[in-house]
C-alpha positions as a printed Julia matrix, in Angstrom:
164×3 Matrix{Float64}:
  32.51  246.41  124.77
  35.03  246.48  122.64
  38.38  245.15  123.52
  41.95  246.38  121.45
  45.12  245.25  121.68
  47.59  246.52  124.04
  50.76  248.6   122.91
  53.3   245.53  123.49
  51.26  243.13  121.83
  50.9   245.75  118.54
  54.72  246.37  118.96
  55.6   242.23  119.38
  53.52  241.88  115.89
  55.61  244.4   114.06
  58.74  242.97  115.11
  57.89  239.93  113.98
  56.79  240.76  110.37
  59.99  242.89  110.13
  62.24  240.29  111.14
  60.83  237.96  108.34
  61.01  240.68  105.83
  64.99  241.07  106.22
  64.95  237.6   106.4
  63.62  237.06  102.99
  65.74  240.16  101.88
  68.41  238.26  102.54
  67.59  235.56  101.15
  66.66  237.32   97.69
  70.53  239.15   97.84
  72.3   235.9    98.01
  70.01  234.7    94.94
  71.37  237.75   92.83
  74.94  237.01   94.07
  74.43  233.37   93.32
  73.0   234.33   89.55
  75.79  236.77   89.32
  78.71  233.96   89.88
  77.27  232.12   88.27
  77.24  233.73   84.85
  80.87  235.66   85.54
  83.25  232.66   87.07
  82.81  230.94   83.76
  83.95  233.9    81.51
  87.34  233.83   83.98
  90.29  232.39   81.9
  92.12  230.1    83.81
  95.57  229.61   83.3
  97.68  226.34   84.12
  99.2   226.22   86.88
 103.04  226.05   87.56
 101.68  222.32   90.04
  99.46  221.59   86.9
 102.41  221.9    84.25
 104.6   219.47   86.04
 101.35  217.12   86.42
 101.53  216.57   82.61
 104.94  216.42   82.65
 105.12  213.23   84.93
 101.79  212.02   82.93
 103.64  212.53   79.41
 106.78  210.51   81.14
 104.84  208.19   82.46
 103.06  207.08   79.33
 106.77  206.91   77.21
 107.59  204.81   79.64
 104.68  202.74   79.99
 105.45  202.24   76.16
 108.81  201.12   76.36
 108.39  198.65   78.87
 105.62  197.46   76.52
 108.24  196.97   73.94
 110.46  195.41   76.11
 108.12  193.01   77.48
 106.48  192.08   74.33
 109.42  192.28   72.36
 107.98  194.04   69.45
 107.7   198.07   68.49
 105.64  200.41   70.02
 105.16  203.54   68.78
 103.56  206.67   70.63
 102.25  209.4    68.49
 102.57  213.12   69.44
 100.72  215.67   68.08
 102.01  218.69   68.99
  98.86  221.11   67.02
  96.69  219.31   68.27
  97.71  218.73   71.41
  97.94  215.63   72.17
  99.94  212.43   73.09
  98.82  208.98   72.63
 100.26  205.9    73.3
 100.89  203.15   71.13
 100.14  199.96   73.72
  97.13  201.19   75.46
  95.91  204.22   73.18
  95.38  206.73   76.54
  95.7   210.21   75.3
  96.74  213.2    77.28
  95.21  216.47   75.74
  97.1   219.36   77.33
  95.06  222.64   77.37
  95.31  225.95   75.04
  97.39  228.12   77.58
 100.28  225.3    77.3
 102.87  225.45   74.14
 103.58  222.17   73.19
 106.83  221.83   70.93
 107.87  218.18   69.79
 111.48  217.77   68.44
 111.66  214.24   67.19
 113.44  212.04   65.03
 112.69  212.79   61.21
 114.02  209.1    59.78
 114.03  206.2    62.34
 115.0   202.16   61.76
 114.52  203.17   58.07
 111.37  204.81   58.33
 110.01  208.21   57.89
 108.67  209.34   61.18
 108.71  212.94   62.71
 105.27  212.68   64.32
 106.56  209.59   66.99
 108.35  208.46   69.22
 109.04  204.54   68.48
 110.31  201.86   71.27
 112.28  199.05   70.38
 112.51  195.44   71.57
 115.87  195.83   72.53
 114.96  199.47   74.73
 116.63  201.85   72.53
 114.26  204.08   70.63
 114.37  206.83   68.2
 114.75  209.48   70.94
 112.84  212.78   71.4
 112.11  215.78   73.18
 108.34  216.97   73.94
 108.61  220.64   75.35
 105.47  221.52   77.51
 105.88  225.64   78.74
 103.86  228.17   80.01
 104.98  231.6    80.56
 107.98  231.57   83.22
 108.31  228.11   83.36
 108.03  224.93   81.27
 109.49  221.09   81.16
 111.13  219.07   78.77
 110.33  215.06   78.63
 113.32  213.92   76.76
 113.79  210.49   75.52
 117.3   209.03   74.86
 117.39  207.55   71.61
 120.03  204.69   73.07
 118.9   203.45   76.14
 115.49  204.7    75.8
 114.96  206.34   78.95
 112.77  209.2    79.99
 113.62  212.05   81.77
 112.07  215.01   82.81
 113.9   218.35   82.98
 112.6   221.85   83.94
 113.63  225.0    82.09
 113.4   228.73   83.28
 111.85  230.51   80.85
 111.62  234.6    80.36
């Protein structure tokens, strides 16, 4: 004699195979979703963000002044060189560089003849504090900074601007 299997134990074994089935279904779905991100989040441009502008602001003031007080303390000139095509800011004392990212304009209005020197590409410190002055213009559209440096006293300030 032969014995089956009841009705509820048949029924029990189907429920259980299609429970793993959506189970790995499931799991398969968030694999493609995964792939998916993961090949379109790159190609989203990111733009800088109004929090992220005024970060390199206070990192571009920071570094002037960084350089000044090196010139004060040491007593000797610093210079810090800015770069404004390529993007960049480095400092003469400790040689950090900020690189500020392609969605940023970068304009540098500086001194063309300082202490009897050609400069137009720095912004020099002297032992006394004073400097040849400056003004590095980070914007983005709507809203942008200006780092000035006073060419007497050699102080930095940063001042936002409203743009269109």
């Amino acid at each position: 004699m032969e014995r089956r299997p009841t009705l509820s134990a048949a029924r029990a074994d189907g429920i259980r195979e299609a429970r793993g089935f959506a189970l790995i279904e499931i799991l398969c779905v968030l694999a493609i979703i995964g792939l998916f991100a993961a090949i379109i989040l790159p190609a989203i441009p990111h733009s800088t963000t109004r929090a992220r502008l005024e970060s390199y602001a206070v990192e571009t003031a920071a570094l002037l002044k960084a350089d000044r007080n090196a010139a004060l303390r040491r007593q000797t000139r610093v210079t810090t060189h800015v770069d404004a095509e390529a993007r960049a800011i480095r400092s003469g004392v400790t040689g950090r560089t900020i690189r500020l990212p392609d969605d940023v304009v970068v304009q540098a209005m500086l001194a063309a003849r300082c202490a009897d020197r050609t400069t137009g590409r720095s912004i020099d410190f002297f032992p006394s504090g004073m400097s040849c002055g400056g003004v590095i213009a980070l914007a983005r559209p709507g809203m942008g900074y200006e780092v000035r440096v006073n060419w007497l006293t050699g102080g930095v300030e940063i001042v936002p601007q409203k743009l269109l």
